[in-house]
C-alpha positions, 0 to 999 in steps of 0.5 A: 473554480476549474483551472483549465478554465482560460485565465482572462479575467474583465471587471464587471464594469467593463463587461457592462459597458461592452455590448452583449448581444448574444451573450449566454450567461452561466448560473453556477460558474464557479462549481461543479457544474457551472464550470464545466459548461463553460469549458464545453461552450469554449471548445465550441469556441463560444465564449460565456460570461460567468455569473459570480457572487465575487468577481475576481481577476484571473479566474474565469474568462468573463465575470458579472456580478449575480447573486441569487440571494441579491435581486438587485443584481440580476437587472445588470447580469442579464443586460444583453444576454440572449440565453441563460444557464439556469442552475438552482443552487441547492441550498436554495429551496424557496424558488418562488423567492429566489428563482421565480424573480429571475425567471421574470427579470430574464424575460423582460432582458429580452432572454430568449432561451433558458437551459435548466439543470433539473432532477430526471423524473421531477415531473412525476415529483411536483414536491421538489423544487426543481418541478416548480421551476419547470412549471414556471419556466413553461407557463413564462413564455420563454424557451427552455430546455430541461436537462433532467439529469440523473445522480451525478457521479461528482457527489461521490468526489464532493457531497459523500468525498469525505466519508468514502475518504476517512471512515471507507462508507457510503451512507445514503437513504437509498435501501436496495435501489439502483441508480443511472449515474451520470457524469457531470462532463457529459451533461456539460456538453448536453448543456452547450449543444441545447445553448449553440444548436436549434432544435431544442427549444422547449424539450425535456431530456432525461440524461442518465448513464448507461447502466443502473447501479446499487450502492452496493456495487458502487462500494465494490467499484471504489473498494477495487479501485483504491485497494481497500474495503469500502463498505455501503450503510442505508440508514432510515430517512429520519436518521439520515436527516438528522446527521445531516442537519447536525453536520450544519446542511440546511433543513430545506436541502436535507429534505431534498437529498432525502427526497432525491435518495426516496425515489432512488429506494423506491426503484425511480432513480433506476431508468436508463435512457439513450437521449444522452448518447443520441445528443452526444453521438458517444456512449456515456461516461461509465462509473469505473472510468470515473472512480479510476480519474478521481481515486485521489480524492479518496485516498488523502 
């Protein structure tokens, strides 16, 4: 949930009696991506309907019930929407149940354009879900963008929050790679400008940030920031998994984020583009000015 999100809320009963012609749908409405795709289509002073598990009043400005794990409520969540914003949920690694069938439902609604959070490189990686959910949206007939986003600098505030926090450690499979973080809020803005502009329909963007950093220099940058040593471990693949399946993630998402921190070890997470200031007309957010807005969360 983003509080700054506009505190109008309508019953998934009234929305769908409402006529949604032109409606843009956002998959994720309620993390860290979702949410801010929202607030960037609201200052384009576009509203979109948030696709959300519970509807609940007061939170977000639109809600229709969707769930991916549901099939049976896609038919309705799609009923009258043009475009969609199509965000695999990470823990949801079979696409070809989860994701596919909504591909299909999308097309038959009448969608005409899906903008599709996906993984920069996954079209060297066919073993990622996210490539498979590229190569169906192409074969789908339906218009796409792909928004091939880098790491994102919200998993240092999320996913890595509470090791950063309470034992001062960055611990990821990444070995001595670089990284082209990118800031969540600018791939937002990408997002919005591919759901309200033409002249992107079946384009592929590779968003990154401006600069590559090691994890080292990442522990350097949160070390300045807060004031205190913050140290950066690079365990083996086997090990990392383990620890993250006893701490209770998913196998099919551990297998991903240790697929996502291979390729960040062997030199591939390292490219940086200039699509994301071209689509932006600004440089990208840089990973200091970011460290600097959310020292808080590492300092509870």
């Amino acid at each position: 949930m983003n509080p700054s999100i506009k505190q109008i809320s309508r019953s998934t009963d009234s929305l769908a009696s409402q006529d949604t012609t032109g409606r843009i749908l956002v998959t994720g409405a309620t993390g860290n991506v979702g949410s801010v795709v929202i607030e960037a289509l609201a200052r384009r002073g576009v509203s979109a309907c948030a696709a959300v598990r519970e509807p609940r009043p007061g939170v977000i400005a639109e809600q229709v019930l969707f769930d991916f794990e549901r099939p049976e409520t896609y038919g309705p969540a799609l009923k009258g929407v043009d475009k969609l914003f199509l965000m695999r949920p990470p823990a949801l690694t079979d696409v070809s149940r989860y994701v596919f069938p909504l591909i299909d439902e999308a097309k038959r609604s009448g969608v005409s354009h899906i903008v599709f959070l996906s993984l920069l490189g996954a079209q060297h990686l066919p073993f990622v879900p996210h490539r498979k959910v590229e190569l169906y949206l192409e074969r789908s007939g339906i218009s796409y963008t792909f928004l091939r986003a880098s790491f994102f600098m919200q998993n240092l505030s999320t996913t890595h929050a509470r090791e950063i926090r309470e034992k001062h450690l960055i611990d990821v499979p990444a070995g001595k790679g670089k990284t082209s973080f990118v800031d969540v809020g600018d791939l937002a803005e990408v997002a919005a400008i591919a759901l309200t502009e033409p002249g992107h329909e079946n384009e592929a963007y590779d968003l990154t940030g401006g600069e590559a950093l090691d994890y080292h220099e990442v522990a350097d940058i949160l070390a300045g920031e807060l004031g205190r040593p913050i140290s950066y471990h690079a365990p083996g693949l086997p090990g990392f998994l383990l620890r993250r399946i006893r701490e209770g993630i998913p196998l099919g998402f551990a297998l991903v984020m240790g697929a996502i921190y291979t390729t960040a070890r062997m030199g591939k997470a390292a490219m940086v583009t200039p699509e994301l200031e071209t689509l932006l007309g600004r440089p990208p957010r840089t990973l200091p000015d970011f460290v600097s807005t959310e020292r808080a969360i590492w300092s509870k």
